[in-house]
C-alpha positions in Angstrom: 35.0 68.2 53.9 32.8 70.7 52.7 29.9 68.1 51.7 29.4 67.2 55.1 29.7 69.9 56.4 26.6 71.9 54.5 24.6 68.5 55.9 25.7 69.2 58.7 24.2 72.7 58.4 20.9 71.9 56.6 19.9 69.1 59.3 20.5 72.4 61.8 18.7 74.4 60.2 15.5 72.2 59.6 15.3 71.4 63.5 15.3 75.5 63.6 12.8 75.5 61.2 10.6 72.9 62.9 11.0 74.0 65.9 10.1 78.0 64.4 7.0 76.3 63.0 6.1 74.2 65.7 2.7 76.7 66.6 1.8 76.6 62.8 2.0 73.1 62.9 -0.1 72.0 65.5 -2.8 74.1 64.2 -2.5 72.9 60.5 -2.1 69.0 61.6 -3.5 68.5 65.0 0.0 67.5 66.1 3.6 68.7 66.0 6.1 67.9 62.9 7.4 64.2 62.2 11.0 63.8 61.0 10.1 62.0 57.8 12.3 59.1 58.8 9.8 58.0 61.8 7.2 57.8 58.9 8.7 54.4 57.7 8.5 53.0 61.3 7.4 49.2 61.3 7.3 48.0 64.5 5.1 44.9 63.2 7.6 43.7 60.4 4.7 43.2 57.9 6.5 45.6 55.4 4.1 48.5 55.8 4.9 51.3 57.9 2.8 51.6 61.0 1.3 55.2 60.2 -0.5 54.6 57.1 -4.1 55.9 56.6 -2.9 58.3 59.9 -2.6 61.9 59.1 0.8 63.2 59.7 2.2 67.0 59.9 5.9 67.3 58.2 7.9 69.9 56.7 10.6 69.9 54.3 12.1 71.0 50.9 11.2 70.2 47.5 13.5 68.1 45.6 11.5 67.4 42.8 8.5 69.8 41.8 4.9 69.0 40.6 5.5 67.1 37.1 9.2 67.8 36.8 9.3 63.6 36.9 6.1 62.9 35.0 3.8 65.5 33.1 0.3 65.7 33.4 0.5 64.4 37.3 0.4 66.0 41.0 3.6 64.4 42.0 6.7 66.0 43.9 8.9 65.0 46.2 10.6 66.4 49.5 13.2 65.8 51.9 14.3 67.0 55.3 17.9 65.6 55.8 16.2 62.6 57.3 14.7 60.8 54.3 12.0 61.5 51.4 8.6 61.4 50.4 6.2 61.4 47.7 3.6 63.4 47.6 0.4 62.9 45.3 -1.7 65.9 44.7 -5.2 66.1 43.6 -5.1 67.2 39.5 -6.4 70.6 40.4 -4.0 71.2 43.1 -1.2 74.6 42.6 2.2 73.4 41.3 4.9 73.4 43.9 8.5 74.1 42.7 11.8 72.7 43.2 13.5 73.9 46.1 11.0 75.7 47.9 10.6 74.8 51.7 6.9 73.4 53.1 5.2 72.6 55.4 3.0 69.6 54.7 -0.3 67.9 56.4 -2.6 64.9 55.3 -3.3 61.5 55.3 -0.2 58.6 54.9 0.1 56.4 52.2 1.6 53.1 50.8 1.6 52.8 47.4 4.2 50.5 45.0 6.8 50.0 47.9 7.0 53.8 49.1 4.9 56.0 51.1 3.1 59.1 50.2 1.4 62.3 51.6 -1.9 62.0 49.5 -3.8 65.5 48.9 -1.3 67.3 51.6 -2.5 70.5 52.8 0.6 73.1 51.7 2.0 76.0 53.1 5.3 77.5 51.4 7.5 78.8 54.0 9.6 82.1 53.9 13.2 81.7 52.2 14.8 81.6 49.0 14.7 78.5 46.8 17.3 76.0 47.5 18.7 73.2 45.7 19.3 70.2 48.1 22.9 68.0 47.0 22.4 64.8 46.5 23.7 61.8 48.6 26.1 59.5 46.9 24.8 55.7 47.3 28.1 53.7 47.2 28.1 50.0 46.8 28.1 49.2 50.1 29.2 45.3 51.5 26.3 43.0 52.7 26.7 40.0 55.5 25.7 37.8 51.8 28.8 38.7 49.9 26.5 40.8 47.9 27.1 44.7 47.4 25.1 47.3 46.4 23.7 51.1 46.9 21.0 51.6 49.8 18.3 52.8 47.6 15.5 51.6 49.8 16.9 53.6 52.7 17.0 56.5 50.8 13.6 56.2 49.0 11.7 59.9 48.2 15.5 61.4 48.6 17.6 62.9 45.3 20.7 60.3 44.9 23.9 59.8 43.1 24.6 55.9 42.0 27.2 54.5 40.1 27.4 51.3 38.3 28.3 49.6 35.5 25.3 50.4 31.8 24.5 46.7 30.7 21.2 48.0 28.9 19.4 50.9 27.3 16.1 50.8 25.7 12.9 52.1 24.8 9.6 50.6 27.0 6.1 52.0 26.6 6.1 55.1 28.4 9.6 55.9 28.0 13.8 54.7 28.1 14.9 52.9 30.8 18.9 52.0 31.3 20.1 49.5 34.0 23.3 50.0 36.1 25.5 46.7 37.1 25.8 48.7 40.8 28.2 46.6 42.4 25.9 43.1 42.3 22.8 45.1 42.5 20.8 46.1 39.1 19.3 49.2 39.3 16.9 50.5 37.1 17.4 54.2 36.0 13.7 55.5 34.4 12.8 58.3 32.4 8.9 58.8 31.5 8.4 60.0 27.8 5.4 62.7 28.8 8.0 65.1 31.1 9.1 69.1 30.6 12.6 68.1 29.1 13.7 64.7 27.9 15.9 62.4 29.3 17.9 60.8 26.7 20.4 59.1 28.2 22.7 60.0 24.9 25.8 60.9 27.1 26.3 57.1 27.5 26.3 53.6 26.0 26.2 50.5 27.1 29.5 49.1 28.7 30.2 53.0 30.2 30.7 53.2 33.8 28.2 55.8 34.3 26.9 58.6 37.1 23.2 59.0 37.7 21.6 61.7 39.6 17.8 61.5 40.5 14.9 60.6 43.1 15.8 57.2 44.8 12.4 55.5 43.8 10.7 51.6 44.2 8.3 50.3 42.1 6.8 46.9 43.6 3.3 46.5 44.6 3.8 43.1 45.9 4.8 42.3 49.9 7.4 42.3 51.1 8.1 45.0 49.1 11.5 44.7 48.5 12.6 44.8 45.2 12.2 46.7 41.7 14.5 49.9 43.1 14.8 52.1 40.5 15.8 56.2 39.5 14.0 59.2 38.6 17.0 61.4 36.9 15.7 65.1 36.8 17.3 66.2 33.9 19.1 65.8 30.7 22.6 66.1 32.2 21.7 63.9 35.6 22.8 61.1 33.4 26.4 61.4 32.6 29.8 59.3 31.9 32.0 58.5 35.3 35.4 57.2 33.6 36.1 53.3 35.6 35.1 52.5 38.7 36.6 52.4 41.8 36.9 48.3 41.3 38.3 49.0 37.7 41.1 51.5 39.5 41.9 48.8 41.8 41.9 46.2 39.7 43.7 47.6 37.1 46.3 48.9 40.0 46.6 45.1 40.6 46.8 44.0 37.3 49.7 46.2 36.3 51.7 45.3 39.6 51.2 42.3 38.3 52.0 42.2 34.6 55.1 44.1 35.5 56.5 41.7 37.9 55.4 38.7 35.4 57.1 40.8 32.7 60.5 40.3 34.4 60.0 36.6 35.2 57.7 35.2 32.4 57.9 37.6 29.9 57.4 35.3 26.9 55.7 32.1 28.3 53.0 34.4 29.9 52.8 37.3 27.9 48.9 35.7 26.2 47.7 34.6 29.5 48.4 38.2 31.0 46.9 39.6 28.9 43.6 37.7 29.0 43.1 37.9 32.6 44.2 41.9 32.1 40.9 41.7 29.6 38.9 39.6 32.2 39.8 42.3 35.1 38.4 45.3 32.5 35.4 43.7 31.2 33.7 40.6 33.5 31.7 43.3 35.5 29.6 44.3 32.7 29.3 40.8 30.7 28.5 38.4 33.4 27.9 39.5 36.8 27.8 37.0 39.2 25.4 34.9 36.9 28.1 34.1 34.8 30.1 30.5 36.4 26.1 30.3 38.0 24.9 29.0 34.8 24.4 25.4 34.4 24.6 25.5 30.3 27.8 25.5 29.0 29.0 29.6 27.9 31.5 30.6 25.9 32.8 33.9 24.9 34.5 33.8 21.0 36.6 36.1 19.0 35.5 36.0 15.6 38.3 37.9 14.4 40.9 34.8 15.6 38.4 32.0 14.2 36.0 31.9 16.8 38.8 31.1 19.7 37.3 30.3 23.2 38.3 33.1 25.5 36.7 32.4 28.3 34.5 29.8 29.2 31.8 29.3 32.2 32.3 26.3 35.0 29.8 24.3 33.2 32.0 24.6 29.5 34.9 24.0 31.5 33.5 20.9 32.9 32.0 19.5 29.6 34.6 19.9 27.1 37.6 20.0 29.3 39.3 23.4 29.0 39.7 26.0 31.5 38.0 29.3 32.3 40.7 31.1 29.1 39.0 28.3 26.8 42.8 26.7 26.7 43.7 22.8 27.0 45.3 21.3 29.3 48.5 21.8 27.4 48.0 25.2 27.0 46.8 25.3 23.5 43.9 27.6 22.5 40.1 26.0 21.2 38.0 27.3 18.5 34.7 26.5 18.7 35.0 24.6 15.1 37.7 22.2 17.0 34.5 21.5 19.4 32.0 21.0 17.0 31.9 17.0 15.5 31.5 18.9 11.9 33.8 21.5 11.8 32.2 23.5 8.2 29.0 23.3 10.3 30.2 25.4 13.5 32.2 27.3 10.7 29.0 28.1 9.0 27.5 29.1 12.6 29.8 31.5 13.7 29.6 33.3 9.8 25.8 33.8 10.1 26.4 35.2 13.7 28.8 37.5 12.8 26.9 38.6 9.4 23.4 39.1 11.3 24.6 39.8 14.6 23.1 36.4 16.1 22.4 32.9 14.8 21.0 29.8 16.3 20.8 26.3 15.5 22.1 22.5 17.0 25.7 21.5 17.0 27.3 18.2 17.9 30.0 19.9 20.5 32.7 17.1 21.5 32.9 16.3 25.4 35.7 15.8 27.2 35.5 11.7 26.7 35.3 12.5 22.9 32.1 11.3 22.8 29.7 13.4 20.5 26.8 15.1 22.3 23.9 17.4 20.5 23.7 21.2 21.5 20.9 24.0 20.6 23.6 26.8 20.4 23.0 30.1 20.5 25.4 33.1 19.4 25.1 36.7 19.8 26.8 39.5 19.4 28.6 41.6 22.8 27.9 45.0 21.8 30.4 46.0 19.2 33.1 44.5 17.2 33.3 40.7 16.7 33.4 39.4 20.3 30.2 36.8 20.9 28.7 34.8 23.9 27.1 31.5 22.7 25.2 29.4 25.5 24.8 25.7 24.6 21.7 23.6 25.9 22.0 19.7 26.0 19.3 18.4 23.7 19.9 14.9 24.0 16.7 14.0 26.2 14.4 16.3 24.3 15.9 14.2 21.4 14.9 10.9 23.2 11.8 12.2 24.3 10.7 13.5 20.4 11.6 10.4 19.1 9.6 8.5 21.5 6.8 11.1 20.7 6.6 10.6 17.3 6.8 6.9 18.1 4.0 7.0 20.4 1.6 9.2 18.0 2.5 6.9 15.5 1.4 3.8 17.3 -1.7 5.7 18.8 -2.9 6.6 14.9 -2.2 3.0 14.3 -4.4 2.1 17.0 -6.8 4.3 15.9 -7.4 3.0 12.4 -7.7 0.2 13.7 -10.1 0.6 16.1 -12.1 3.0 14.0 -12.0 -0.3 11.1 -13.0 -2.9 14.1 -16.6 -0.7 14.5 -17.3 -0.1 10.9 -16.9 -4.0 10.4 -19.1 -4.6 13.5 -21.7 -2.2 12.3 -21.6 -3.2 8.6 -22.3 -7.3 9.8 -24.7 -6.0 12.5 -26.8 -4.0 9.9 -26.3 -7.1 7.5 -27.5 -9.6 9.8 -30.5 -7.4 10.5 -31.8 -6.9 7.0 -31.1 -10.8 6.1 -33.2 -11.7 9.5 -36.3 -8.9 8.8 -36.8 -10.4 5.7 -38.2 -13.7 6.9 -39.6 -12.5 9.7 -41.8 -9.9 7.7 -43.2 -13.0 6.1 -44.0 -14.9 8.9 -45.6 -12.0 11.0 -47.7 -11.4 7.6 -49.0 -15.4 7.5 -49.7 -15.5 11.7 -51.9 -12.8 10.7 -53.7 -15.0 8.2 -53.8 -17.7 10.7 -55.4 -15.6 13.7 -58.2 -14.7 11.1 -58.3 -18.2 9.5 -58.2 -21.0 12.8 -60.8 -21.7 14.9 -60.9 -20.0 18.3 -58.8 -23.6 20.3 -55.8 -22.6 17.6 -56.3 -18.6 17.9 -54.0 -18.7 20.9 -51.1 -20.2 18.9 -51.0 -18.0 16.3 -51.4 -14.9 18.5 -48.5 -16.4 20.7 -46.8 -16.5 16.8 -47.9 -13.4 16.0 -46.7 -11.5 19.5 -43.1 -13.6 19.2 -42.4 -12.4 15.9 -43.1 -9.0 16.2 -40.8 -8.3 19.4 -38.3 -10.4 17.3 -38.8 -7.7 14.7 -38.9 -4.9 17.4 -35.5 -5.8 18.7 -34.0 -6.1 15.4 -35.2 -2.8 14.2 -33.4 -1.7 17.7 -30.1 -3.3 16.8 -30.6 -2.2 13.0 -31.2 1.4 13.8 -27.7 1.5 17.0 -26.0 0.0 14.0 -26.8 2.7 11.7 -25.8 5.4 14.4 -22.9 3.5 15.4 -21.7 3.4 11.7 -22.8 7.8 11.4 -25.7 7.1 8.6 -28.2 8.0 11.3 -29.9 10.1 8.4 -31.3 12.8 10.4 -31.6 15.2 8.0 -33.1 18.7 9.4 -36.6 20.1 8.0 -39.1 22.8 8.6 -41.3 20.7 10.8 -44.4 21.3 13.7 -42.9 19.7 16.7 -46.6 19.9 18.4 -47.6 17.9 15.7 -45.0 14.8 15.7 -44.9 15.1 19.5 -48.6 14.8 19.7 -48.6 11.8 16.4 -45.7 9.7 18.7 -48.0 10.0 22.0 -50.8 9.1 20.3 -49.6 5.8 18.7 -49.0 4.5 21.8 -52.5 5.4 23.4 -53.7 1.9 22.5 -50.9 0.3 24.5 -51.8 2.4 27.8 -55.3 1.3 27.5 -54.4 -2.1 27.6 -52.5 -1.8 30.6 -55.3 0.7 32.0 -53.3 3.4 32.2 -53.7 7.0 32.0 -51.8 9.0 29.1 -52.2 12.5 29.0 -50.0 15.2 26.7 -49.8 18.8 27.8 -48.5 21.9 25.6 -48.2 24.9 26.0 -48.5 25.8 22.7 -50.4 24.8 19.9 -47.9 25.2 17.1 -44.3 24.8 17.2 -42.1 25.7 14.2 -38.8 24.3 14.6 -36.7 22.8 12.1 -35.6 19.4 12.9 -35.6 15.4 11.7 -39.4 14.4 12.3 -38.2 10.9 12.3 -35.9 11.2 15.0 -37.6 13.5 17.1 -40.6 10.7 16.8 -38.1 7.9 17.5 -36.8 9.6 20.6 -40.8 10.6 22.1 -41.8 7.0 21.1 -38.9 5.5 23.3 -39.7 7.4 26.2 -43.2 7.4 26.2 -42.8 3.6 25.1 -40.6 3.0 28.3 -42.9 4.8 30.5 -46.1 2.6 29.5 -43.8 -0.2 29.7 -43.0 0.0 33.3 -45.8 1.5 34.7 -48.2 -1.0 36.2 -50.8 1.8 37.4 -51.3 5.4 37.7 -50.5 7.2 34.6 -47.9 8.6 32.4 -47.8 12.7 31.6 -46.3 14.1 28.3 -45.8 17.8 28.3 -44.4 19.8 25.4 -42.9 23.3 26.6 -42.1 26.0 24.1 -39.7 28.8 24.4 -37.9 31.6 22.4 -34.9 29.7 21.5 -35.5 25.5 22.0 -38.7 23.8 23.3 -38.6 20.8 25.7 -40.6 17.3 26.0 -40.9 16.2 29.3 -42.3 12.2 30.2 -43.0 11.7 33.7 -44.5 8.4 35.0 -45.4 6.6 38.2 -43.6 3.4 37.6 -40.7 1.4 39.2 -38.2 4.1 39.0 -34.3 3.7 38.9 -31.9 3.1 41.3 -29.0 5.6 41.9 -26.8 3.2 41.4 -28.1 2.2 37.9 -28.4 5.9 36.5 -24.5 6.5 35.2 -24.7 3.2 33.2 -28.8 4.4 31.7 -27.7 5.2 28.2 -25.1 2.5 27.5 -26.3 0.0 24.8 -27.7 -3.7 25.9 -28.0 -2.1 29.8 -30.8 -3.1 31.9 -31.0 -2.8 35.7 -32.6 -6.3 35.7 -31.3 -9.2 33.5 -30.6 -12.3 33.4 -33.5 -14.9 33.5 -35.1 -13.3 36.6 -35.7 -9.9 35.0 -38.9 -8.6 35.4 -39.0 -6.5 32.2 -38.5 -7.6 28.8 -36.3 -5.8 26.1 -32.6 -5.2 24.3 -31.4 -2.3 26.3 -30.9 -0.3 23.3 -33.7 2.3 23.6 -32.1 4.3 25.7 -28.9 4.1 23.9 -30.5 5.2 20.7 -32.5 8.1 22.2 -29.5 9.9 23.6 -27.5 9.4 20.5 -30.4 10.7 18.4 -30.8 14.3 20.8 -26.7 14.5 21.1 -27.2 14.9 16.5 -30.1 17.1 17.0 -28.0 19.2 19.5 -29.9 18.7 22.7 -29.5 17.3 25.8 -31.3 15.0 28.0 -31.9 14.8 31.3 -33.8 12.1 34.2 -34.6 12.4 37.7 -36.3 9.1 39.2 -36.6 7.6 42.9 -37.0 4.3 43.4 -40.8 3.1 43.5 -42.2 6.9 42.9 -41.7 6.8 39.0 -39.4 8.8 36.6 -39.0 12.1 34.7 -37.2 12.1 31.2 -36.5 16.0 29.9 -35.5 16.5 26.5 -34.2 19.9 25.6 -33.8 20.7 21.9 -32.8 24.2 19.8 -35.5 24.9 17.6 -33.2 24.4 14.8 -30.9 22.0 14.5 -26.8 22.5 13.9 -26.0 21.7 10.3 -22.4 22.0 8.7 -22.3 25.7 8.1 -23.3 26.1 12.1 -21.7 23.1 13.9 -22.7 24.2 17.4 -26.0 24.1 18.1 -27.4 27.4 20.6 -26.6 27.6 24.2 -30.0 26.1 26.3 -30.7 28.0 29.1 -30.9 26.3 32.6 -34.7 24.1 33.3 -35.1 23.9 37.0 -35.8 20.1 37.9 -38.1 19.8 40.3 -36.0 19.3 43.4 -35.2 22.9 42.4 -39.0 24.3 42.2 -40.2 22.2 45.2 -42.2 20.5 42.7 -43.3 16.4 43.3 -44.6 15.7 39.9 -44.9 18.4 37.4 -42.0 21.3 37.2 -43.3 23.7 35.2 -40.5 25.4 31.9 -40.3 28.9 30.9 -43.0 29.2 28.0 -43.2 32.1 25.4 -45.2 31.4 22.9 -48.4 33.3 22.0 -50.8 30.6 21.4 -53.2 28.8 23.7 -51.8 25.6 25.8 -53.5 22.6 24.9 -53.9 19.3 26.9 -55.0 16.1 25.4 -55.9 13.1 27.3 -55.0 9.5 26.2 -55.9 6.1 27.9 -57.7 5.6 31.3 -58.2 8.6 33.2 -56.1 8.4 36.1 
């Protein structure tokens, strides 16, 4: 009676001390005093109170003073008789003590779940310092079936809960201990950097224990509804409660019980009393209500009677046929070496367990139908003595599915060698042929030579026609000898100090005779004289050659534009003609070898369709990329971006090139111009016909 009644009388005497303070009030706040229970108002159900960010006027007493829950931080709390609040105070801010009374003013806020009174204007009203009693949070009954203390209505407010200690351990930043409160967990926190350490030593883990402390929520995630927690104060908030009030009635019934199955059943009974007797005392803290929810088989052992089942989980019950004691059907006992298929296996199991305090590993457990089925099993110890859980997973489709792995990765490598054999014997007869075929051919290009010298002028067309034949012959078989060679990876681009100006401005420059026969203009544009760069000269020849080749080659007038662009980092060879151009279409399928957009007999364009091919596999081992951009009947633009020095083996990634606008992106319609940095004069060299 006398609990209530001092509520009764502090609830009283804070409306007298509101309304005594009512003047001070609206002068500090602009308004009068708010119970702080109004604060948590939500009238739009979005899970944050409807005055945050307004600024509120309330008065109350301290329950917990500045750092008495956290060192090193402006945070109290206080309560009026209506509910709690934090308050966050600047760093520099005076300390307020526990059980003074104040009156408070400043902005609402929302922060982890709770609301706060951040940088509160203080005034410390006349009275002695008060300790407020705490309110006991009972498990209370929910519409669910669930039970549990009202921590969230009583958030800010010093609290008493009682429950059930499943866990104690050491987090960064300090212990934390959870309490089985009814079905609820509640987390009870103590922060490392405080005035007096909380060291939760007055209990272990299986106590039915008494915590006293700020009702707190941690949860910065809507709806804000979870991660309830307790500050505790002080050492001696956390202390041993004896059973609880289920354990008292429960035992109450148990011992009704045992007495009146002592006079009918005293000896056919006496083992089964006295297991449910142990189930009554102990499920609370071992399972919860996630116990029979399990879909793995669970069992609970006794290592000191051989492992014996004593009480096993719906789904054990259901696999191996025994009931919730771990007994038959005929009322014999099972030891977990009775449901393993080899019993000096589970034997062995249950040893390391009980030597290390947990062991793990797969047992063939016996079903029901006495058919054998494989379990990853895995035993711990329950606190102390030699009691164990174990929970069994069925491994029987991972089985499956590893075998048919392995048998899958086996067939794929297998496929693999295969395939990989297939293209080393298709590029070891394609280089074959080629070298068997140039030799002839050399010969006969050499004597239609001699012939175009040697016949009169009515015969000269003949051998030319035999001179012309043999040599694109021998042009399409050094095409297929050099894709073979990369398709085999003996390319034999082989990095060396080179000057790309030079071998850009060599490759252009063999070709000038061809754009003067077609009366085109060929023109090559640097930007810098020099460039040092460290490369295959070979392939970076090949790959100018083929695109300055292509361009001549379908080009029918105007003119063709090679312009070499030099940065810190990589240079880049653009080719940009005014030819046929590509078709959108046709561009995914540009570099795959023996492509052409026209074939067949009606092509207009003669040619293998492996030039392309071997250019982009020649910049992809030189670590560069290449790009195009073409419109159909308006001509093309070829970019090739290199690193001024190759990858080798010690550096198998080749520098990051930056981004080159195309010319879409500069507004540009023939020309886009490339960062240059290099401190020599541009040159520009004209080849062919002026266009």
């Amino acid at each position: 009676m006398l609990r209530p009644l001092l509520r009764v009388f502090w609830i009283a005497a804070l409306v007298c001390l509101c309304a005594a303070t009512a003047p001070h009030a609206q002068t500090a706040g602009g308004g009068g005093l708010t119970p702080l229970h109004a604060l948590r108002t939500d009238a739009d159900g979005d899970g944050v109170p409807d005055l945050v960010g307004e600024r509120v006027v309330v008065a109350g007493r301290v329950t917990a003073g500045t750092g008495l829950i956290r060192a090193g931080l402006g945070e109290a709390y206080v309560q009026d008789g209506t509910g709690g609040l934090r308050l966050a105070f600047p760093p520099d801010a005076d300390a307020v003590l526990t059980g003074d009374s104040l009156r408070l003013a400043g902005t609402l806020a929302f922060r982890d779940g709770m609301l706060e009174l951040q940088g509160p204007e203080v005034e410390t009203l006349p009275g002695p310092a008060r300790e407020v009693a705490p309110v006991r949070l009972l498990p209370d009954k929910r519409p669910d079936g669930s039970s549990g203390p009202d921590i969230e209505g009583h958030e800010g407010e010093l609290v008493s809960v009682e429950g059930r200690v499943l866990e104690i351990e050491e987090i960064p930043g300090g212990r934390a201990m959870i309490l089985l409160s009814g079905t609820d967990l509640v987390q009870v926190f103590a922060y490392t950097l405080r005035p007096a350490p909380v060291s939760f030593d007055a209990v272990r883990i299986g106590d039915y224990a008494r915590v006293r402390g700020i009702a707190a929520q941690y949860d910065p995630q809507p709806p804000y509804n979870g991660s309830y927690l307790v500050y505790p104060l002080v050492d001696g908030d956390v202390k041993k409660a004896g059973f609880s009030p289920t354990e008292y009635r429960n035992g109450a019934l148990g011992v009704g019980g045992l007495l009146l199955l002592a006079l009918l059943w005293a000896v056919v009974l006496r083992r089964q009393v006295r297991k449910r007797s142990e189930a009554l005392r102990s499920s609370e803290v071992r399972y919860g209500h996630l116990f029979n929810a399990a879909a793995d088989p669970v069992l609970l052992l006794d290592a000191s009677r051989g492992g014996e089942v004593i009480e096993a989980n719906r789904a054990a019950q259901k696999a191996f046929g025994i009931d919730v004691n771990g007994d038959r059907p005929d009322g014999r006992s099972v030891r977990l070496a009775q449901l393993a298929a080899d019993e000096d296996e589970a034997t062995l199991h249950l040893a390391d367990a009980d030597k290390k305090g947990s062991a793990s590993g797969v047992l063939e457990l016996t079903w029901a139908d006495h058919s054998h089925v494989p379990y990853e099993i895995v035993t711990r110890r329950l606190h102390e003595g030699r009691t164990f859980v174990a929970i069994a997973r069925n491994v029987t489709e991972r089985r499956a599915y590893e075998h048919g792995l392995l048998s899958a990765i086996s067939a794929a490598e297998e496929a693999r060698e295969q395939a990989e054999e297939a293209a080393r014997l298709k590029s070891a007869i394609l280089a074959n042929m080629s070298h068997e075929v140039r030799t002839p051919l050399t010969a006969i290009l050499g004597f239609a030579d001699i012939l175009r010298e040697e016949v009169a002028d009515d015969l000269y067309e003949y051998a030319d026609t035999i001179r012309t034949g043999g040599q694109r012959l021998l042009d399409t078989l050094n095409d297929i000898l050099d894709y073979a060679r990369l398709d085999a990876e003996r390319a034999g681009v082989l990095p060396e100090p080179i000057d790309a100006a030079v071998v850009v401005r060599e490759s252009v420059a063999l070709l000038a005779p061809l754009a003067q026969q077609k009366g085109l203009g060929l023109h090559l544009q640097s930007t810098a004289s020099s460039v040092p760069a460290t490369h295959s000269a070979p392939a970076l020849g090949r790959v100018v050659t083929n695109l300055v080749g292509n361009a001549i080659k379908f080009t029918e007038r105007g003119e063709v534009r090679v312009s070499l662009h030099a940065a810190p980092d990589f240079f880049a060879v653009r080719v940009q003609d005014t030819g046929v151009g590509i078709s959108e279409t046709f561009l995914p399928e540009l570099y795959e070898a023996f492509k052409q957009e026209s074939d067949g007999h009606g092509r207009g364009f003669e040619g293998t369709g492996l030039g392309l091919a071997i250019t982009k596999r020649l910049v992809d081992l030189m670590g560069g990329e290449i790009r195009v951009w073409s419109r159909k009947g308006e001509g093309t633009l070829f970019e090739v971006a290199l690193p001024l020095h190759a990858p080798n083996a010690d550096e198998p990634e080749a520098p990051e090139i930056p981004h080159i606008p195309s010319p879409e992106e500069l507004g540009a319609t023939r020309e886009a111009a490339l960062p240059a940095a290099s401190p020599h004069a541009a040159t520009t060299t004209a080849f062919g016909v002026p266009a």
